[in-house]
C-alpha positions as CSV (number, residue, x, y, z in Angstrom):
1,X,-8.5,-9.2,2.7
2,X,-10.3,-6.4,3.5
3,X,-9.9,-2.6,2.4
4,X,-11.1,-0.1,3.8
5,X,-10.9,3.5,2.1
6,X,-11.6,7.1,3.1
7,X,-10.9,10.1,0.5
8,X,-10.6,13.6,2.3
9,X,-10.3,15.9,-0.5
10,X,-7.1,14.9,-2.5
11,X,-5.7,12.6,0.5
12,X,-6.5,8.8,0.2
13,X,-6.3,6.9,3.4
14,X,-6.2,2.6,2.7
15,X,-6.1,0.2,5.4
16,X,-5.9,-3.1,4.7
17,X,-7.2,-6.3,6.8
18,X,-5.6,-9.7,6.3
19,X,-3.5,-10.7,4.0
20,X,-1.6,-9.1,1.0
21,X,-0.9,-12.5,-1.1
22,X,-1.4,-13.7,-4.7
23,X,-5.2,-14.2,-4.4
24,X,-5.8,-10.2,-2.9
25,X,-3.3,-8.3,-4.4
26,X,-5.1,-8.1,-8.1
27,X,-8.1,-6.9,-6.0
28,X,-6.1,-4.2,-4.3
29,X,-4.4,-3.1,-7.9
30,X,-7.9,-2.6,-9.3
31,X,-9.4,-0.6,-6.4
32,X,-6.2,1.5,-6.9
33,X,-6.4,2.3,-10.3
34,X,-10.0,3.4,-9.7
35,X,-9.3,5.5,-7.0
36,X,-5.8,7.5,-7.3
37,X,-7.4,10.0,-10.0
38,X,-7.1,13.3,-8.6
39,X,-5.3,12.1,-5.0
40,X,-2.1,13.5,-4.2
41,X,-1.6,12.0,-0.9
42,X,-1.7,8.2,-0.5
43,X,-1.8,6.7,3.3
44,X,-1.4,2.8,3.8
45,X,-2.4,2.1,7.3
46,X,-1.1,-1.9,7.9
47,X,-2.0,-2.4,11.2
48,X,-4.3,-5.1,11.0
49,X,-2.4,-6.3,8.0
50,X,-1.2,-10.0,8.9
51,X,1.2,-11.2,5.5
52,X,2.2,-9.3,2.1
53,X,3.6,-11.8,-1.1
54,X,5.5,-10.9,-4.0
55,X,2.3,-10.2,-5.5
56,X,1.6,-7.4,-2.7
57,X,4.9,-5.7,-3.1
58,X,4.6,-5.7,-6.9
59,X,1.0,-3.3,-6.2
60,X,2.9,-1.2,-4.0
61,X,5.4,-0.7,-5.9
62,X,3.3,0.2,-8.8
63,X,1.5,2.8,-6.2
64,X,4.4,4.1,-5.6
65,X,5.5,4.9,-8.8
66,X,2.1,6.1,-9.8
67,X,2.4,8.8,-6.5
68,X,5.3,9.6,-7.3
69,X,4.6,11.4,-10.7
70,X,1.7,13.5,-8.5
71,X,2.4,13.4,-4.7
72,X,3.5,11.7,-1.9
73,X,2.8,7.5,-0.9
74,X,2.9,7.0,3.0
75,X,2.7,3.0,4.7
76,X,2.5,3.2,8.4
77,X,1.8,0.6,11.2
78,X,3.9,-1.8,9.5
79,X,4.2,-5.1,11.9
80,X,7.6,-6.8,12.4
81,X,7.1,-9.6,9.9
82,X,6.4,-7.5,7.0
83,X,8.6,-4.8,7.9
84,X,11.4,-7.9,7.8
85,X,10.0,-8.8,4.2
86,X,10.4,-5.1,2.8
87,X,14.0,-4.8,4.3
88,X,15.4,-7.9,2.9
89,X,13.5,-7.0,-0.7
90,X,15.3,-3.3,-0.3
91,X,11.6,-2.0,0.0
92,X,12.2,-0.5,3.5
93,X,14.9,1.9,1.1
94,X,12.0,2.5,-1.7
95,X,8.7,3.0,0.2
96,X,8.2,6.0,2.5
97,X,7.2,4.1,6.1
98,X,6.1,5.7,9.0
């Protein structure tokens, strides 16, 4: 997986390439935790993201309880695949997709 950031003032814009699984997510997690500090706006851009695991969901749902506290979390571009796996795990109810 690749991720690609790019911080305009206190708005954080992510897109991800690939996949979202077990092996990538702990990388994702650890770029996150380095780089919320002071961001109030959090962007996800998925469209060249292929597959998200348990493991995936678990780090955005730790983002978006982390945003929550200080601003706003955004996912947009989400495919039809993964926009299947975050209705059946009641994510499409919890995350803010656009």
């Amino acid at each position: 997986m690749e991720i690609i950031k790019n911080l305009d003032g206190n708005k954080l814009a992510i897109a991800l390439v690939g996949r979202l699984d077990t092996i990538t997510a702990p990388e994702l997690d650890k770029e996150l935790k380095v780089s919320l500090d002071g961001v109030s706006e959090l962007a996800f851009d998925f469209t060249q993201l292929e597959y998200i695991s348990s493991a995936g969901l678990r780090v955005l749902l730790a983002a978006q309880k982390a945003m929550n506290k200080v601003g706003t979390m955004t996912i947009s571009n989400v495919n039809e695949s993964i926009m299947e796996v975050f209705e059946m795990t009641g994510f499409a109810d919890i995350l803010t997709i656009i």
